[in-house]
C-alpha positions in Angstrom: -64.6 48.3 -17.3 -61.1 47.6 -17.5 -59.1 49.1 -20.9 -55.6 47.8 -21.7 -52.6 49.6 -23.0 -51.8 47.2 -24.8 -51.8 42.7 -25.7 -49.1 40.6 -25.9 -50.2 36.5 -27.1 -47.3 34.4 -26.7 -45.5 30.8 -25.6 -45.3 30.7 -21.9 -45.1 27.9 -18.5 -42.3 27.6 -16.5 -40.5 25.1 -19.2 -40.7 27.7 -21.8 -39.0 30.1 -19.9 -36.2 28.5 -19.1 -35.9 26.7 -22.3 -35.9 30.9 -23.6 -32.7 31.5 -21.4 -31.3 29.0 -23.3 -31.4 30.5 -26.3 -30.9 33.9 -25.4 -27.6 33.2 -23.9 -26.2 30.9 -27.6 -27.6 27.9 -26.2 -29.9 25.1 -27.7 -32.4 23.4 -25.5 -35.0 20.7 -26.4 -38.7 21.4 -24.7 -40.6 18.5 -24.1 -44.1 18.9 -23.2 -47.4 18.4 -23.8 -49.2 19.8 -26.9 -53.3 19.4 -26.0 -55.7 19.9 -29.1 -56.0 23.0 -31.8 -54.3 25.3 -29.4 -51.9 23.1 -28.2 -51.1 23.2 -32.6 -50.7 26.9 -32.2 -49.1 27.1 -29.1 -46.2 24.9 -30.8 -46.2 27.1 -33.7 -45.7 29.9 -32.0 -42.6 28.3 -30.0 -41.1 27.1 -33.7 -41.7 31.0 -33.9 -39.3 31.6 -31.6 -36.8 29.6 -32.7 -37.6 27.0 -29.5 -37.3 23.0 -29.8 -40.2 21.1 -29.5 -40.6 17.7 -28.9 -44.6 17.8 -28.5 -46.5 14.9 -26.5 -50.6 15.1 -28.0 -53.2 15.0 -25.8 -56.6 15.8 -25.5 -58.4 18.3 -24.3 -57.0 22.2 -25.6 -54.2 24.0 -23.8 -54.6 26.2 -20.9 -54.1 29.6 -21.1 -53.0 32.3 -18.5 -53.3 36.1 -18.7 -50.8 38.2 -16.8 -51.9 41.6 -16.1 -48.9 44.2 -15.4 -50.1 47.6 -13.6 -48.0 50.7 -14.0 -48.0 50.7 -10.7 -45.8 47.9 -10.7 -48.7 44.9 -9.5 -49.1 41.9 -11.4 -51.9 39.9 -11.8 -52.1 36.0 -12.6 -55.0 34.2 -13.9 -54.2 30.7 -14.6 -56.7 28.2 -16.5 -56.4 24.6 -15.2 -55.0 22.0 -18.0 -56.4 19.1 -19.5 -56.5 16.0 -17.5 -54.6 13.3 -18.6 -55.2 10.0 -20.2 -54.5 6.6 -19.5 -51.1 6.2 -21.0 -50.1 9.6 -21.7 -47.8 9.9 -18.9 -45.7 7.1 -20.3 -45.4 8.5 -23.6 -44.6 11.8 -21.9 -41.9 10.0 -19.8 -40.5 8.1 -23.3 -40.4 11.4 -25.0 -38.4 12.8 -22.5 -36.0 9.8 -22.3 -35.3 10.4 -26.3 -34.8 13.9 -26.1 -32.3 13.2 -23.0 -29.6 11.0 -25.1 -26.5 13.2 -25.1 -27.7 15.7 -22.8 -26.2 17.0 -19.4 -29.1 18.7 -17.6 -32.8 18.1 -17.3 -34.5 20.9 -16.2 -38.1 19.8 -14.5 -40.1 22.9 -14.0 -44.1 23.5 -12.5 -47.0 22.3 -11.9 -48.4 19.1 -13.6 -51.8 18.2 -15.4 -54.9 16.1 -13.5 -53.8 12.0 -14.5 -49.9 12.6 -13.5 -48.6 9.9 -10.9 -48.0 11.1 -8.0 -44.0 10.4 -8.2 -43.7 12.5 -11.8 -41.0 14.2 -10.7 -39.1 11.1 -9.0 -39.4 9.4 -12.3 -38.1 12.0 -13.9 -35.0 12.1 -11.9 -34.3 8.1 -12.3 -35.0 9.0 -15.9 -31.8 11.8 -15.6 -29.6 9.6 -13.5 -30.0 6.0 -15.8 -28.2 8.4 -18.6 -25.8 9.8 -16.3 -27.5 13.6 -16.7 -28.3 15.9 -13.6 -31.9 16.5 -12.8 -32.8 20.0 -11.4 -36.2 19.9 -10.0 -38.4 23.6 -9.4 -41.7 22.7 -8.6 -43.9 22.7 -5.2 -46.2 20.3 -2.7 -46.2 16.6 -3.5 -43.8 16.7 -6.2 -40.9 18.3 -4.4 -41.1 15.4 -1.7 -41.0 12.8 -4.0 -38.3 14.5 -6.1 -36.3 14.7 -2.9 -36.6 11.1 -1.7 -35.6 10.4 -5.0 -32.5 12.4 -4.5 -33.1 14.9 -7.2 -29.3 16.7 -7.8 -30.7 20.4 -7.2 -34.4 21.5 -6.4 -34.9 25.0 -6.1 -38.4 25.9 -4.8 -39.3 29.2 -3.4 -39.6 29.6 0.2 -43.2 29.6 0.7 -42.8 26.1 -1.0 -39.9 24.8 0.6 -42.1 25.9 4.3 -44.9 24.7 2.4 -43.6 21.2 2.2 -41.6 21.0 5.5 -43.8 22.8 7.8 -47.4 23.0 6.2 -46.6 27.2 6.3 -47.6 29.0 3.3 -46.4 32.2 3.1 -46.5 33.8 -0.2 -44.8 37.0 1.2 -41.8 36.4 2.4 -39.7 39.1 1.0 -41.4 41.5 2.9 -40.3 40.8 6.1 -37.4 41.2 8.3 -34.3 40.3 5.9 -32.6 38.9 8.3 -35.4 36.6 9.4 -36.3 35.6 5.9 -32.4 35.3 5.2 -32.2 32.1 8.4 -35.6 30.7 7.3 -34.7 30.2 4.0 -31.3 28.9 4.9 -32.7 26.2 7.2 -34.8 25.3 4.7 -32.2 24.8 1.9 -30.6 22.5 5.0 -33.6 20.8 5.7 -34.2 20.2 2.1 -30.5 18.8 1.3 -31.3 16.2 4.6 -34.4 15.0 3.0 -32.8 13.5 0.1 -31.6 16.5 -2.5 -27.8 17.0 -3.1 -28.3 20.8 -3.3 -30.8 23.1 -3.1 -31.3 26.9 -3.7 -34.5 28.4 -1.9 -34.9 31.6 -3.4 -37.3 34.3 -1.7 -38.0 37.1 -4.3 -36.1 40.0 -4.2 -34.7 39.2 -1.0 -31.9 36.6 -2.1 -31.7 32.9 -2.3 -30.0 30.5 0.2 -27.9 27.8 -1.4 -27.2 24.4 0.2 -24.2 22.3 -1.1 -24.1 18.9 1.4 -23.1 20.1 4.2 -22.3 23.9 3.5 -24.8 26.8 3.2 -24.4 30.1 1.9 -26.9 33.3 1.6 -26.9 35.2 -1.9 -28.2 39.0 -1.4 -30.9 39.8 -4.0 -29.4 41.8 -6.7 -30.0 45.4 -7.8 -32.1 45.8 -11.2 -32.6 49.0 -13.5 -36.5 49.1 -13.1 -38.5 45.6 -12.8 -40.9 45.6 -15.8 -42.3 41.8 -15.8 -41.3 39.9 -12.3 -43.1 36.7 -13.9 -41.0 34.0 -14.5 -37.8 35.4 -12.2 -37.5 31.9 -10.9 -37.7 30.1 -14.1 -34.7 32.4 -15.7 -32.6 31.1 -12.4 -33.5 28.0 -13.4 -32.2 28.4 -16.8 -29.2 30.3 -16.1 -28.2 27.5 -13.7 -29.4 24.6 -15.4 -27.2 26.2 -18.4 -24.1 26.6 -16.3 -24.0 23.1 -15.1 -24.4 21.7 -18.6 -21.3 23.8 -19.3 -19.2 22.5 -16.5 -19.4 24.9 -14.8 -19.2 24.3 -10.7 -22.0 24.3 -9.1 -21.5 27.6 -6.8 -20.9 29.5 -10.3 -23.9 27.8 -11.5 -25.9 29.3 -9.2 -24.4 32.9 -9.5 -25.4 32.5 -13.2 -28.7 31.4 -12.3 -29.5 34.8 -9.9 -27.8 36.9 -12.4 -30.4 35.4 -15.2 -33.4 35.6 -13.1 -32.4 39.3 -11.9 -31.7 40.5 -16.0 -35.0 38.7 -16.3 -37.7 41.2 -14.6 -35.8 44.2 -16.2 -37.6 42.4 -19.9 -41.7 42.5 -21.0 -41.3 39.0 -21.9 -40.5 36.0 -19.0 -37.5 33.8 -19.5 -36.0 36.3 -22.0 -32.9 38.3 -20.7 -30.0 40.6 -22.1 -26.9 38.7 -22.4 -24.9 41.5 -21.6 -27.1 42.4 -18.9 -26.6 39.1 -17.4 -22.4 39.3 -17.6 -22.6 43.0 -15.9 -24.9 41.3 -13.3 -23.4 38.1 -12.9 -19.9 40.2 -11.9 -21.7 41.9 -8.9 -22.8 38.4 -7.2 
């Protein structure tokens, strides 16, 4: 038998979180996503909870659902549902909801996996979406996707190593930050090269705790993980980079700061229950020591 302190039901995916750093940090961002069935209903009540923008894409089917169980020892467990498959058409109307929500907007954000029924160039589609409206695309997602978000020259992808190794090598190693730092620190830099030569204009490849490797054309640089308080939640660390960059770059901000802002979020992150949310002033203490 297994007996919980305590239940949290709330929000979540990889979009969410980001769209969460947003806020916390006095910005607005619009969340466009699919909304499957009566829970798909709740789970965008619960965002409109939050104060989080919606612009909802129904399905069918009912929305997955993932529980997250955080030890006291400090392991975390991830049990993830599979989503609804898609339906003829729904892709498109996903793809026009996105192109509304993007008028006026600086930064798309595309973040995780995708449902059953997506094409197989999502991601790229996105991207051409992004650039017809002069916006920059930042891609975080894994496999399949990534490569076709690179040859369609996404403007930053940030995958984790095992998924940038993944992709370029076939490795998959979901450890990496618990080996040699100085091995993990030239893997993860060649990747962010190799990365940039398939087609991106940047890329960060983060690896955990370790640091993240940042590739700008034809420079490279190695960012040192940062020091945190006490991580309580590490779910989501990669999503609040996301969002703290993303963020950054829709404020003008160049894109080496961008990414400062983007470690300093994800670091604040894991020191919170909750993914994607983070301390403001957390984040500016953080953000000086990058």
């Amino acid at each position: 038998m297994l007996r919980f302190d305590r239940a949290v039901v709330s929000p979540g995916g990889k979009g969410v979180n980001v769209a969460r750093v947003a806020r916390e940090l006095g910005a607005g961002a619009v969340l466009v996503g699919f909304v499957p069935g009566r829970t798909g209903a709740a789970g965008a009540a619960l965002l409109a909870d939050e104060g989080l923008s919606l612009r909802g894409v129904e399905v069918g089917g009912e929305l997955r659902s993932t529980a997250v169980v955080l030890e006291r020892s400090g392991r975390v467990t991830v049990f993830n549902e599979p989503g609804p498959p898609l339906a003829p058409g729904d892709w498109e109307r996903y793809e026009a909801a996105v192109g509304d929500a993007l008028a006026g907007e600086g930064v798309l954000a595309c973040s995780g996996s995708l449902p059953p029924g997506a094409p197989d160039d999502a991601y790229a589609r996105l991207v051409a979406l992004a650039r017809e409206v002069g916006a920059l695309a930042v891609v975080d997602v894994g496999g399949s996707q990534l490569g076709a978000a690179l040859a369609a020259g996404a403007d930053v992808v940030t995958p984790n190593l095992a998924e940038a190794e993944g992709l370029l090598h076939g490795r998959a190693d979901e450890t990496v930050e618990t080996g040699d730092p100085a091995v993990v620190r030239e893997r993860a830099l060649a990747a962010a090269f190799a990365l940039v030569g398939r087609g991106a204009r940047r890329a960060v490849v983060t690896a955990a705790a370790a640091g993240a490797a940042v590739a700008d054309g034809g420079q490279a640089w190695w960012l040192a993980g940062l020091s945190v308080a006490a991580v309580r939640n590490p779910i989501g660390a990669g999503d609040a980079l996301v969002g703290g960059l993303a963020l950054a770059l829709e404020r003008g901000e160049p894109f080496a700061v961008a990414v400062a802002a983007g470690m300093a979020c994800g670091a604040a992150s894991v020191e919170t229950d909750v993914a994607g949310v983070v301390v403001p002033a957390r984040v500016a203490g953080l953000l000086s020591s990058v």
